[in-house]
C-alpha positions in Angstrom: 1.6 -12.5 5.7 2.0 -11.2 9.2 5.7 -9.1 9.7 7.0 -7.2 12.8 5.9 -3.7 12.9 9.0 -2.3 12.2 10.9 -0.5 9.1 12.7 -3.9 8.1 9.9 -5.5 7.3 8.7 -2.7 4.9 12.0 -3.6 2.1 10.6 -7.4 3.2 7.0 -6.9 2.2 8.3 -5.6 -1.0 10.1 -8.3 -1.6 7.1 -10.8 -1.2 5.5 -8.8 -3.4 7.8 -8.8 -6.2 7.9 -12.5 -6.1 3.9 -13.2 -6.2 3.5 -10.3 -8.9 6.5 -11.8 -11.5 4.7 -15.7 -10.5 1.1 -13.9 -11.9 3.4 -12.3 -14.5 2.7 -9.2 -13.9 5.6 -7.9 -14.1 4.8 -4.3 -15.1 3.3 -3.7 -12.4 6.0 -4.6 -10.1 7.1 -0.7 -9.4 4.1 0.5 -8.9 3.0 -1.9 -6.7 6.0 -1.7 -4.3 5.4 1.8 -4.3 2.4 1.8 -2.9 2.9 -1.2 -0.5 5.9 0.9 0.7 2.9 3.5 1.2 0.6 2.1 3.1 3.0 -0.4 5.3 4.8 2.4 6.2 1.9 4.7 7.1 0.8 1.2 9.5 3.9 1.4 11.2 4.5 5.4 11.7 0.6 6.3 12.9 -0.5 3.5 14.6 -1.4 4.7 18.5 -1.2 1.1 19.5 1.7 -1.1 20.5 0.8 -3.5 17.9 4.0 -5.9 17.0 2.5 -6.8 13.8 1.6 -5.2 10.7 -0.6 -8.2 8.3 -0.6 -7.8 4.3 -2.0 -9.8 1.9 -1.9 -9.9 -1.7 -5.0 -10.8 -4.2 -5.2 -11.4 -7.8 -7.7 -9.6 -9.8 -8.8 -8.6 -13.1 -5.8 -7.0 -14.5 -3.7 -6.4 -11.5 -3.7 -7.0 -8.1 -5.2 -5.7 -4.4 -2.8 -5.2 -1.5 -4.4 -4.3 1.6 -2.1 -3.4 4.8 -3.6 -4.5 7.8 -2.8 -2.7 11.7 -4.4 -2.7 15.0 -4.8 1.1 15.1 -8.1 2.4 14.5 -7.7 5.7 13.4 -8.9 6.2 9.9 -5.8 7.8 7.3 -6.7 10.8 6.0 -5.2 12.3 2.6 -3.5 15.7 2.7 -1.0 17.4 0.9 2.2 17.9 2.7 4.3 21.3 2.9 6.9 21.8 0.6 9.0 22.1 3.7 7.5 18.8 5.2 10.0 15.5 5.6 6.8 13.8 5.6 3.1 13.4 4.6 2.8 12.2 1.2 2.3 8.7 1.6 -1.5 8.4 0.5 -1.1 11.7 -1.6 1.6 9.0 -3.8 -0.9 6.1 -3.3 -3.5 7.9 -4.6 -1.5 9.8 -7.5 -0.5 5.7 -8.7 -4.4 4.0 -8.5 -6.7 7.4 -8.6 -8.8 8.1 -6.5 -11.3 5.4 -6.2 -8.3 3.1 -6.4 -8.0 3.0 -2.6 -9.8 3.1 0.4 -9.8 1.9 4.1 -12.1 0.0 6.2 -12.4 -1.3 9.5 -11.7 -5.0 10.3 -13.2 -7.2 12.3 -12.2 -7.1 15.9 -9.8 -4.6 16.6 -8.0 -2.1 13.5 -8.5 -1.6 9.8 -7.6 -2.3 6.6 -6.1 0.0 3.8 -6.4 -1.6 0.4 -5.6 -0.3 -3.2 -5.8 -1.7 -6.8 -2.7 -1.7 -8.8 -3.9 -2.5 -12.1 -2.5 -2.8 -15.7 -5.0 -0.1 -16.8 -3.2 2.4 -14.0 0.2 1.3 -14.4 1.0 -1.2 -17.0 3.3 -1.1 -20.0 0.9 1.1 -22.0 -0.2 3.2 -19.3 0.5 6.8 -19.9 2.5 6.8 -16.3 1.6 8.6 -13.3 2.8 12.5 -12.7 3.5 12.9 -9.3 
């Protein structure tokens, strides 16, 4: 789905995401997952360096959970990093990577112009039986 690039759309995304997870039912993963959309769409709107008006995300099933990938024009690569305890922000991928590991996201360019950030939310990660994720 393609949404303006603004804050609004992030609560919106979230939304469309709850609704495809509880259709797959996967509904355990439903938290997870709209914390790390929240994540990444927000990251798409605060760091891109180009006037982009849209921010694209789409949603794909897979075994055991799901893929989101967050789609902007900007082609600066994210990179990971702890934030300051005294830092507002600066966590965003530190939380994304604390819910899927660290091989559970990644970022790649797309064609034409930007990238792509997916991760895998999966029942293995996050589910009922999971032993939860210490942030």
């Amino acid at each position: 789905m393609r949404w303006a690039s603004e804050p609004l759309s992030v609560g919106q995304a979230r939304s469309s995401l709850r609704r495809v997870l509880e259709r797959w039912a996967l509904n355990a993963l439903v938290a997870p997952a709209e914390l790390v959309l929240s994540e990444l769409f927000t990251n798409a709107i605060q760091h891109c360096e180009v006037e982009d008006r849209y921010v694209e995300t789409r949603f794909a099933r897979e075994a055991g959970g799901v893929r989101i990938e967050v789609h902007d024009a900007g082609e600066r690569m994210p990179v990971r990093h702890r934030a300051g305890e005294d830092e507002e922000s600066g966590r965003g991928l530190f939380l994304v990577a604390a819910v899927v590991g660290p091989d559970g996201w990644g970022v790649s360019e797309r064609e034409g112009v930007g990238k792509r950030v997916w991760a895998r939310v999966t029942v293995a990660c996050c589910g009922e039986d999971s032993p939860g994720v210490q942030v």
